[in-house]
C-alpha positions in Angstrom: 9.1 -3.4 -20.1 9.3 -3.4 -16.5 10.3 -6.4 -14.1 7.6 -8.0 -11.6 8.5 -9.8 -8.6 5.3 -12.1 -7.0 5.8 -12.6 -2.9 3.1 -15.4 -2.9 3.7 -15.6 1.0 4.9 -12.6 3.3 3.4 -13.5 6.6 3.3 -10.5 8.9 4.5 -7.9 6.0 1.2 -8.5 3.7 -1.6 -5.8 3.9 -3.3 -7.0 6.5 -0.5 -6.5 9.0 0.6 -3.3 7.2 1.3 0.2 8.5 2.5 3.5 7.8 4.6 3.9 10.8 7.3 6.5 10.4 5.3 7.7 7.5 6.3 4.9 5.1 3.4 4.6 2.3 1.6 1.4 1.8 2.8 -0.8 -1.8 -0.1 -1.1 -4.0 -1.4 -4.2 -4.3 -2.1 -6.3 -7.7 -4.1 -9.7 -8.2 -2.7 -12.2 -10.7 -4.7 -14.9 -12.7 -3.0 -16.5 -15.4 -1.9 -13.5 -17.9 -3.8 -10.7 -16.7 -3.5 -8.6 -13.5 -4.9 -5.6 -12.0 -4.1 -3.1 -9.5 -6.5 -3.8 -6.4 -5.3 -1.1 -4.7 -2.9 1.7 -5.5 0.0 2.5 -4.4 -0.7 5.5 -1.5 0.8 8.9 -2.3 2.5 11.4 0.4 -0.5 13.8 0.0 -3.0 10.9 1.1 -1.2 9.8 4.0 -0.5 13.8 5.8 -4.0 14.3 4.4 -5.4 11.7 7.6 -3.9 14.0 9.8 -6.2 16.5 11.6 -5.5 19.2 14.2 -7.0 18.7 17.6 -10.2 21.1 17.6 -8.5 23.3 20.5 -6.0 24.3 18.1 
């Protein structure tokens, strides 16, 4: 089985300060509560992130 590690506390590095800059992909995220977890949000693939990038329209 794999090993978890819970950051109960990670100031400005938690989601809501979060950022791809220099295209590093956002961690999934997963709620605990007793036993049982989920995955809230995935863990972002390569594809998704290029995939916000458009071309300016005079291109």
């Amino acid at each position: 089985a794999g090993q978890l590690l819970a950051v109960l506390s990670a100031g400005a590095y938690g989601a809501v300060q979060a950022g791809t800059y220099n295209t590093r992909l956002l961690v999934p995220e997963v709620m605990v509560h007793g036993d049982d977890y989920a995955v809230v949000r995935p863990r972002q693939t390569y594809d998704e992130l290029i995939g916000l990038d458009q071309l300016a329209s005079w291109q």
